[in-house]
C-alpha positions in Angstrom: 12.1 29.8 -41.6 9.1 32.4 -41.3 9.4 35.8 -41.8 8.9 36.3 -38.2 11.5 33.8 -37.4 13.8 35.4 -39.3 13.4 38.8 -38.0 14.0 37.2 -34.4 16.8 35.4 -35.6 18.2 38.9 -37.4 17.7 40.9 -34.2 19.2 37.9 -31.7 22.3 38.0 -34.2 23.3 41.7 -33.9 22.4 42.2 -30.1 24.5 39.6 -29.2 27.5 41.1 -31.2 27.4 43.3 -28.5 28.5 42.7 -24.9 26.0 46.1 -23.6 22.6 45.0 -26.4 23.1 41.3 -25.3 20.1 41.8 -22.6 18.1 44.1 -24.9 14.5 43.2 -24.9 12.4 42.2 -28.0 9.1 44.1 -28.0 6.0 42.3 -28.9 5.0 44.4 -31.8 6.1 43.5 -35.8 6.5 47.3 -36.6 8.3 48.0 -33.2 10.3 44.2 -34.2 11.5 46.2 -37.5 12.1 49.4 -35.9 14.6 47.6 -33.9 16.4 45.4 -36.6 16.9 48.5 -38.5 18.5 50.3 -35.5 20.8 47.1 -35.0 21.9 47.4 -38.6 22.3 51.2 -38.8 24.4 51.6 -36.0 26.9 48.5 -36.8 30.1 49.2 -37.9 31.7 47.4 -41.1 33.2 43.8 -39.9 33.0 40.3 -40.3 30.0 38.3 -40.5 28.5 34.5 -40.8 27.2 32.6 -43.9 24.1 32.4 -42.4 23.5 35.4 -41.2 23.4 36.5 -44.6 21.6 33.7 -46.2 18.7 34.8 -43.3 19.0 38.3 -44.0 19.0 38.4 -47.5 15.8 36.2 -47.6 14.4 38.5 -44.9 14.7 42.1 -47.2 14.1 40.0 -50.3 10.6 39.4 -48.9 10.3 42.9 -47.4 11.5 44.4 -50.6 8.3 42.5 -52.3 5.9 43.1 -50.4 6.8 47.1 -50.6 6.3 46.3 -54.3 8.9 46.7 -56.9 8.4 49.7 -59.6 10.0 49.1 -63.1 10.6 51.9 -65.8 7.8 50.1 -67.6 5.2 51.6 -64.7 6.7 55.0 -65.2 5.7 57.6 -67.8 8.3 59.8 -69.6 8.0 63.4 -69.5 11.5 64.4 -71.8 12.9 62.0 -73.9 14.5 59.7 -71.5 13.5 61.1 -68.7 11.1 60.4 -66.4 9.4 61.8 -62.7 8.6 59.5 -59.8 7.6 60.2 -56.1 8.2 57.5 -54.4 10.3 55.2 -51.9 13.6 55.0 -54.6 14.6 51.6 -52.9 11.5 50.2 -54.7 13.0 50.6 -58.1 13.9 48.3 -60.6 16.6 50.2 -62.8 20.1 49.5 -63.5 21.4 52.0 -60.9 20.2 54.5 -57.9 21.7 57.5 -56.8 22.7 57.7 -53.2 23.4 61.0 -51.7 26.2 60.1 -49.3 28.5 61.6 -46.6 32.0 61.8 -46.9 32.8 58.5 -44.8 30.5 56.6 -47.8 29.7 53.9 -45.0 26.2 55.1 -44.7 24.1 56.7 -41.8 24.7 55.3 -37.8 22.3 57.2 -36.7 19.2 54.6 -36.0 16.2 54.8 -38.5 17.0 58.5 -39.4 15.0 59.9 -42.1 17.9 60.4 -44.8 18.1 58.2 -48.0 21.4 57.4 -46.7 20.0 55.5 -44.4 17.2 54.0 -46.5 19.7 52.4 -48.6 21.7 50.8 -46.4 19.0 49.4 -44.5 17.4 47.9 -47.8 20.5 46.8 -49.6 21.7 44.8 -45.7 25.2 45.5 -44.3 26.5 43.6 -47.1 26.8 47.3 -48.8 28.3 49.1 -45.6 31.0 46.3 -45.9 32.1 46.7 -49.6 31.4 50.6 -49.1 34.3 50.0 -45.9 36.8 48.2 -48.3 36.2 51.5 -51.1 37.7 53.6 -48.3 40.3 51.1 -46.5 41.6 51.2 -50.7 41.3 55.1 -50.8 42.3 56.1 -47.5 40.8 59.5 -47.2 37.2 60.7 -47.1 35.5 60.5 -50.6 35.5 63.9 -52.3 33.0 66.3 -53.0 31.6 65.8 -56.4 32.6 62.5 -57.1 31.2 59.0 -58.1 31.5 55.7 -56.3 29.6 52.4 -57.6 29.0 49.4 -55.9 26.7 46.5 -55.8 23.2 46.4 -54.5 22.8 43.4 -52.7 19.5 43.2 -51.9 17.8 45.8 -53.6 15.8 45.8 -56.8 18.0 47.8 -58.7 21.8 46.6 -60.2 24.0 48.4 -58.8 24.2 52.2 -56.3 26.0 54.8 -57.6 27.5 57.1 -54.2 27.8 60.9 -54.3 28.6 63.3 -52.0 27.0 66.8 -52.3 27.9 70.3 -51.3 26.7 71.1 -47.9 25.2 74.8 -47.7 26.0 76.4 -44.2 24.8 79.6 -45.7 24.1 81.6 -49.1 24.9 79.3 -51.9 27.8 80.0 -53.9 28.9 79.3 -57.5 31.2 76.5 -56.2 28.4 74.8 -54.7 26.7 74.8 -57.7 29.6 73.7 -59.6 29.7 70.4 -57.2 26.3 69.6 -57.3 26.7 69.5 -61.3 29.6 67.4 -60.8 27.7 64.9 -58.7 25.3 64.4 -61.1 27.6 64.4 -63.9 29.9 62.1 -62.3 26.9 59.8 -61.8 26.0 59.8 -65.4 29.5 59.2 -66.6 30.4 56.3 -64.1 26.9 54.5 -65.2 27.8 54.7 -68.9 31.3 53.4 -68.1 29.5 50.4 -66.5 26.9 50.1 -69.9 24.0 51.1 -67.0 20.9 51.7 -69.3 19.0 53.7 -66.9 19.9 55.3 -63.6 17.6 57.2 -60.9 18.4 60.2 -59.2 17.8 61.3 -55.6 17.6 65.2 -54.9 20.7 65.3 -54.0 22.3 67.6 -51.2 18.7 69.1 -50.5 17.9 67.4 -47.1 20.5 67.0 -44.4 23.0 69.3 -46.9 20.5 72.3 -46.5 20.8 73.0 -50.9 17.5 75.2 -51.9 15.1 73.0 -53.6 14.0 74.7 -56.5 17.8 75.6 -57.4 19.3 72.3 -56.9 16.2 70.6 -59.2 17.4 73.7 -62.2 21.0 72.0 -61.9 20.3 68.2 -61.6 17.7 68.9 -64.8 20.4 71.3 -66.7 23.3 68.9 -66.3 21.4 65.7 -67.2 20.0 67.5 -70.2 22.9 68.5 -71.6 24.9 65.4 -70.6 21.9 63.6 -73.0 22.7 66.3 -75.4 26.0 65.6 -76.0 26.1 61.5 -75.4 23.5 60.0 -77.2 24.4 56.5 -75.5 20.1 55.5 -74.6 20.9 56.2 -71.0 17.8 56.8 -69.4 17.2 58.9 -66.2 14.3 58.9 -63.4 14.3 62.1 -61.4 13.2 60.1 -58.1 11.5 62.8 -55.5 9.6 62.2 -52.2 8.3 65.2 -51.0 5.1 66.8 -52.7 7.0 69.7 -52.6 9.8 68.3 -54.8 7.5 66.6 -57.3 5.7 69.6 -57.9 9.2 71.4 -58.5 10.2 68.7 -60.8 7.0 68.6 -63.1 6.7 72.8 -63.2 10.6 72.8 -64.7 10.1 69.5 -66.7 6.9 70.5 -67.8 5.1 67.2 -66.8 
């Protein structure tokens, strides 16, 4: 099977899950093909699946994921001991964990082909990750804390394994609590990744997009907290600060002095 065929196949698979997408048309175009698969997948909740659905799917992002181009530690240059700056797409890296700044549901982001990293995960990794994300919280049975740590596998991502955190959300002036939490999200991050041996994990700017936390203050905490976690465990765990925006990387490299 082609990519192309696969990407049909993908599309034809989910719509017809759905009594009201069963007569949803297929538009001509590749990108507006993709566009569509992703929205399929975003917006479908946690349950059962076929074999070969995903045997086809995990071929399909397996090929998508290489041609995007897998980035390594090895292409990265530190700028601490241990630590390192990349701006970039973070589901192109090959470490043993990512960071995922998720919501308190930890099933990921319905809302089709929004911007978040949420959502950028999810739609990478397959809805192989929605579903083990679904059993954390049918175990759990309440939303997933402020703070906290979830791990699970990455399917069909680069990287080993995604770490989930959920970050403050600022509806106005940020208080000390809300920096308290976003330490603990990182250092909850860092300690679940050395319980699980990870030898280098990469961090999202977490709570700084859809959770409204200032920029420049939330890159002083994640930076603070890993430093002195590194201080105080000298366990070789290496950490990428992943940013995307310019104006993040030029945060990161003024405090990191890169």
């Amino acid at each position: 099977m082609t990519q192309a065929e696969r990407l049909i196949y993908l599309i034809k698979y989910l719509s017809n899950e759905n009594d009201e997408l069963k007569s949803i048309s297929i538009p001509e175009g590749e990108a507006e093909k993709k566009r569509l698969l992703r929205s399929l997948m975003n917006i479908r909740p946690p349950k059962a699946v076929t074999g070969e659905f995903l045997e086809v799917q995990d071929a399909y992002l397996q090929e998508e994921s290489a041609r995007k181009g897998v980035i390594s530690l090895s292409d990265l240059s530190l700028v601490q001991p241990g630590i390192y700056l990349w701006q970039g797409d973070i589901t192109r890296l090959s470490v043993d964990g990512i960071v995922n700044a998720a919501n308190s549901s930890l099933l990921g982001c319905f809302v089709p082909c929004h911007g978040c990293i949420d959502n950028a995960i999810h739609s990478a990794a397959g809805i192989g990750l929605r579903l083990e994300c679904s059993h954390i919280m049918k175990g759990q049975k309440k939303d997933e804390p402020t703070g906290k740590a979830r791990i699970t596998k990455a399917y069909n991502l680069p990287c080993r394994y995604v770490l989930h955190t959920v970050g403050p959300i600022i509806y106005g002036t940020v208080t000390g609590q809300d920096c308290k939490l976003l330490a603990d999200c990182y250092r909850s991050c860092l300690e679940l990744a050395a319980a699980y041996r990870l030898k280098s994990i990469a961090f999202c700017c977490i709570s700084t997009g859809e959770f409204h936390f200032p920029n420049e203050t939330a890159a002083e905490i994640a930076i603070q907290t890993v430093q002195e976690y590194k201080e105080k465990n000298q366990n070789g765990l290496e950490v990428v600060f992943n940013v995307f925006k310019d104006r993040d990387y030029e945060i990161y490299k003024r405090l990191l002095g890169g």
